[in-house]
N, C-alpha and C positions, 0 to 999 in steps of 0.2 A: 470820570470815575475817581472818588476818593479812595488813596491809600492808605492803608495800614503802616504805619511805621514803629515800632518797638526798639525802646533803650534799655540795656539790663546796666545794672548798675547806679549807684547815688554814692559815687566816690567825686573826685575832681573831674574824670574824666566823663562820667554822664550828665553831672547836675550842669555841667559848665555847655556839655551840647543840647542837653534839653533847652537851658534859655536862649541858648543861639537859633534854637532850629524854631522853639515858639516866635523869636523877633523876624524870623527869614520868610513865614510862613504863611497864606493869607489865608484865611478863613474859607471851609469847604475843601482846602485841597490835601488836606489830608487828616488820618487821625493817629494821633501821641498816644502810647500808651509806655510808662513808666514802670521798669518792676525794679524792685530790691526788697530784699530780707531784711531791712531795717525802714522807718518811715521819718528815718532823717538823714543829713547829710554829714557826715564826721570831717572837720577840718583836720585831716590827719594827722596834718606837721605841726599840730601841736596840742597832740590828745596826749602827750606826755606831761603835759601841764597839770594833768587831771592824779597824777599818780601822788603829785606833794597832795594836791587841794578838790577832794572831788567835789567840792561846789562850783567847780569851772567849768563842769561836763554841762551846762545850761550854756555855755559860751560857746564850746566848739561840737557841740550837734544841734543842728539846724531843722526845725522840721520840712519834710518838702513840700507841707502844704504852704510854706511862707517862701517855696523855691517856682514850684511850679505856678503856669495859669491853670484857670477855673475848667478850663477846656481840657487839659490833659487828664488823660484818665492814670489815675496810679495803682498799681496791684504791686500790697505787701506781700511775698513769697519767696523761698526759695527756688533759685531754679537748677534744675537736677537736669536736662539738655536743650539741646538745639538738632531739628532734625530741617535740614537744609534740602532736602528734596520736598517736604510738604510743607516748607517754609513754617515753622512750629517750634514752639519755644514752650518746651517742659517745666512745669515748676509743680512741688511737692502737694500739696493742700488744695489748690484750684483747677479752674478746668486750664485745658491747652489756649496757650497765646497764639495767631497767625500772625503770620507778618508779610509784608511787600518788600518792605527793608527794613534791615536787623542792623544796631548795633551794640556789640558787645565792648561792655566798660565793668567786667566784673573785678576789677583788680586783679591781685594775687594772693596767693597764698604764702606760709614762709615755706622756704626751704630746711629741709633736717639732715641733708647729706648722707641718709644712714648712718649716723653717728647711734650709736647704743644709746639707748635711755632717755636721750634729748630732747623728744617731744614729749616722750612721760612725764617729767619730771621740772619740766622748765615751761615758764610763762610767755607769752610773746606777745609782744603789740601791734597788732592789726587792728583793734576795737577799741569800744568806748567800754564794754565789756572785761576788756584785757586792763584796761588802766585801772579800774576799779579794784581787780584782782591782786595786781601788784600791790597796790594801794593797802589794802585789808592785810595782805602778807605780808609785806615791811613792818604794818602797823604790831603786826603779832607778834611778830619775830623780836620788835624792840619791845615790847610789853614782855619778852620771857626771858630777855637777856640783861645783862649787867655790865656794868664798868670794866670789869675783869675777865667777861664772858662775853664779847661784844658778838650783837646779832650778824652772821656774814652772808652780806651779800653779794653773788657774782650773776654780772653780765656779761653774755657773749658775744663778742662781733662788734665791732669799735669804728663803724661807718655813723652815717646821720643818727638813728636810731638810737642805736647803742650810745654812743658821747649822750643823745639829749636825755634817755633814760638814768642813766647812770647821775647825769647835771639834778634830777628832780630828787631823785632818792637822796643827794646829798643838802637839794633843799631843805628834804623834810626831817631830815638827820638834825641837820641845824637850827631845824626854828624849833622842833620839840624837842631839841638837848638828847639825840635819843644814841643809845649807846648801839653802834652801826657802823661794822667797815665793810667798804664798798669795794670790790676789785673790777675792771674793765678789761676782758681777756679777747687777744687778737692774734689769730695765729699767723699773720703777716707779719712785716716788721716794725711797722708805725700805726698810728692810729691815724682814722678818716684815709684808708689806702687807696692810691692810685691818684691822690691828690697834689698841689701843691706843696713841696716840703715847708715852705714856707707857714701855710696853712695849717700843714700839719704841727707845724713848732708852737703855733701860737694857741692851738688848741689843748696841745701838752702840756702847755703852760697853766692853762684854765684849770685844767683836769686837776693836776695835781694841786694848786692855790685852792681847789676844794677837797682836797683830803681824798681824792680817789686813785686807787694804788693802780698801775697800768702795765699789764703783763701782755708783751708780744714776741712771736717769735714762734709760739707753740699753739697749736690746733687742739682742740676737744677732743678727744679721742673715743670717752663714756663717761656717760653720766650716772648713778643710780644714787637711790633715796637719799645719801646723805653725803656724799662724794663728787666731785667733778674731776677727771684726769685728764691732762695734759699733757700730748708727745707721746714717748714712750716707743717704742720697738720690738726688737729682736732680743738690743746687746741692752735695751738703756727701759727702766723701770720707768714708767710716767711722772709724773708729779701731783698732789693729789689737792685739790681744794675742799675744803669740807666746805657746805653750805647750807644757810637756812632758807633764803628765796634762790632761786635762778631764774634769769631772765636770758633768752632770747632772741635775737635780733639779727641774728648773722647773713639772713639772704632771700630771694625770692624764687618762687616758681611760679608757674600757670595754673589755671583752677579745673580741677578733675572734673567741674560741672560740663565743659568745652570739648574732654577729651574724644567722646564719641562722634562729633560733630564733622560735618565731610569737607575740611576746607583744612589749608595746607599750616601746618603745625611746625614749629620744633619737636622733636620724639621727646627730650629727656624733660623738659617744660611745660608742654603744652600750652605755650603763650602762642600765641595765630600772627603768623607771618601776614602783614598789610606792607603797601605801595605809602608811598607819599599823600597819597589823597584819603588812604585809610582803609579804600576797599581792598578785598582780600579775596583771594582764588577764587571765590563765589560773590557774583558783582552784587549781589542780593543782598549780604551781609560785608558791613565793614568791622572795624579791630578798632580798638584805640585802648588809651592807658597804658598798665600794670598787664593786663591783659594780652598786649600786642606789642611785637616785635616788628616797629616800624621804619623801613627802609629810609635810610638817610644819603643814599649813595656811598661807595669806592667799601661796599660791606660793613658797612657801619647802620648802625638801628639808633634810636632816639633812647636816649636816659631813660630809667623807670623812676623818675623823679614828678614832687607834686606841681614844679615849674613847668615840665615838660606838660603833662597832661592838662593843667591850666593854659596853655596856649594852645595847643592843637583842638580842644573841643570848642574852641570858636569858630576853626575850621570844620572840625568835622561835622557839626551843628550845619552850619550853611549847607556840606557837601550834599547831608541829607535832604534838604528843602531841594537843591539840584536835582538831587536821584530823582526825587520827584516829578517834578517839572521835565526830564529826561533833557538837563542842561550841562556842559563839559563841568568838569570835577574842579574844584584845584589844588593845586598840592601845596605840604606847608613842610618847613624845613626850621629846625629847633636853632633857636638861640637862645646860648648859654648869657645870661642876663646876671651871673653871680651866684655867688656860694652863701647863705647865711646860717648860723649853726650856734643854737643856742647852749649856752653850761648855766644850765639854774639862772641865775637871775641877768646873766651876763651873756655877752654873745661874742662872736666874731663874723666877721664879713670881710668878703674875700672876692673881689674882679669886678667889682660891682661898677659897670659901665652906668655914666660918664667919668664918676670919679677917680681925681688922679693917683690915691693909694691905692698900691696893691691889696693889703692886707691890716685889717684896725679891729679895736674893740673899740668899749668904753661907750660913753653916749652916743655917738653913732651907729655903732653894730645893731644895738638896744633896739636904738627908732629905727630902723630898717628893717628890723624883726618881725617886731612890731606893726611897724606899716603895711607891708607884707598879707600880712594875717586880716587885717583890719579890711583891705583892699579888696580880699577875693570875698570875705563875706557882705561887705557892702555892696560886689558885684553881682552874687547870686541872690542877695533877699537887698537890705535897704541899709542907706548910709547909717542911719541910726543903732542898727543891729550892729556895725560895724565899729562904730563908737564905743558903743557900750562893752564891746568886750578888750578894750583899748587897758584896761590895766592888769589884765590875766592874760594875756601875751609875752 
């Protein structure tokens, strides 16, 4: 009997197990079927590139008809649940999906922590959509501002995101002379937190040698139309930013698509608890990505990083073609392979095993960046694809 197998998602984490599970898989023993709300694949880690120059959004969205084979069937929709007792995957506009086994690779969504105003009011990057918006908005803002009246932009949340968001805007500050200051606000006490300090010195470095002012220590508090507040209390008055774009970027959660779904969750997330192997409280459906909160042992879960989900959907790809076959699983356990983190046109790199620096820029950070990027599209479509987007990286 052929099975039904369903991927939701065309992040790093599905398009990377779809090609696995098409290489694993022979013909007749089962049928792929693909969904996502978009009919391409977005290199995430560097749709911030698209905010200086959106003629780069050719570079980092991929269609998935140059991802998938001919055999896979793909359905553009949103999917709105997962109903795990009749094995059925809900999406808005078409009929119901069945499945044999489900995996789920819908990303996440950002988090807004209840902060007043903050989803209102501010842009956030998740999309090829979102980069475009900042993009038009920067554009505006310096089209109505002056030398004396500089256009003010603030970013939130001073992890990957944020540094490489904040790194473009100051690209495009500088190559069209445009009158724009930037602030990058971290309610922690350094920026890229919980990192190496080291790392984090070298990035402060960058930050500031591009003219981006770096406020830590104080939390978002509210946001509205033309205010950002900072801190504040009982006894102590906030601090106020006034601003023309807001961007942020400060966190992640689970996708409300999952939450009615009958498989064991985090409550406050709804990212779906999986095993090492990726299946999760229902053996029918596995987890992976942004999505899933995967068991690393000693209570530790897997980074929701684009490294992280670029390795594991090689395994989890396979696991699939297993489930099939009704073959043991195997389990995949993350290594941290390096830190690489771009500032506009410069970078830093940071553990990158073999080499014997800890911490560098300069032309090495650059081409590691760079390579990087080049590597996982020439792995999903073709070396040439990969090439070609070798100087927008």
């Amino acid at each position: 009997m052929t099975a039904d197998v369903v991927v939701l998602g065309a992040g790093y984490a599905g398009a990377g197990a779809v090609k696995r599970f098409e290489d694993e898989i022979d013909a007749g023993e089962a049928n792929l079927t693909w969904v996502s709300e978009q009919d391409y694949h977005l290199v995430l880690h560097e749709v911030h590139r698209v905010i200086r120059d959106p003629s780069v959004e050719s570079k980092v969205a991929i269609p998935v008809s140059e991802i998938k084979s001919p055999s896979t069937n793909f359905v553009q929709d949103h999917v709105t649940g997962v109903d795990t007792d009749a094995r059925t995957v809900h999406v808005a506009d078409g009929d119901d999906i069945d499945y044999d086994y489900l995996l789920v690779a819908l990303g996440s969504a950002t988090a807004f922590y209840g902060i007043e105003g903050l989803e209102e009011y501010s842009h956030t990057l998740k999309s090829l959509d979102d980069a475009r918006a900042i993009h038009e908005d920067v554009k505006q803002a310096a089209a109505e501002a002056s030398r004396t009246d500089p256009a003010q932009v603030v970013v939130g949340g001073a992890g990957l995101s944020g540094i490489q968001t904040a790194g473009e805007i100051a690209e495009y500050r500088d190559k069209h002379r445009a009158p724009i200051d930037i602030k990058l606000v971290e309610g922690l006490d350094e920026v890229f937190p919980g990192n190496d300090p080291e790392l984090q010195g070298a990035l402060r470095k960058r930050l500031e040698a591009a003219d981006i002012d770096i406020l830590t220590g104080d939390f978002i508090s509210k946001v509205d139309e033309e205010t950002i507040y900072l801190g504040g209390g009982e006894d102590e008055a906030p601090e106020e930013l006034p601003y023309d774009v807001s961007v942020w970027t400060g966190g992640i959660t689970g996708q409300e698509e999952v939450a009615e779904a009958n498989v064991e969750k985090d409550e406050r997330s709804n990212r779906i608890y999986a095993d090492m192997d990726f299946q999760t409280s229902n053996d029918r459906v596995f987890a992976i990505g942004d999505s899933a909160l995967i068991d690393q042992g000693d209570d530790e879960f897997a980074p929701p990083t684009a490294q992280a989900a670029w390795g594991a959907a090689e395994v989890a790809g396979e696991n699939l073609a297993r489930s099939v076959r009704g073959a043991p699983l195997k389990s995949w356990t993350h290594t941290d392979k390096g830190t690489l983190v771009s500032v506009g046109e410069k970078a830093v790199a940071h553990g990158v095993d073999p080499l014997p620096i800890d911490t560098f820029g300069g032309f090495g950070a650059k081409f590691l960046k760079k390579a990087v990027a080049v590597r996982w599209i020439a792995d999903v479509t073709s070396l040439g694809r990969g090439l070609n987007a070798w100087s927008d990286m």
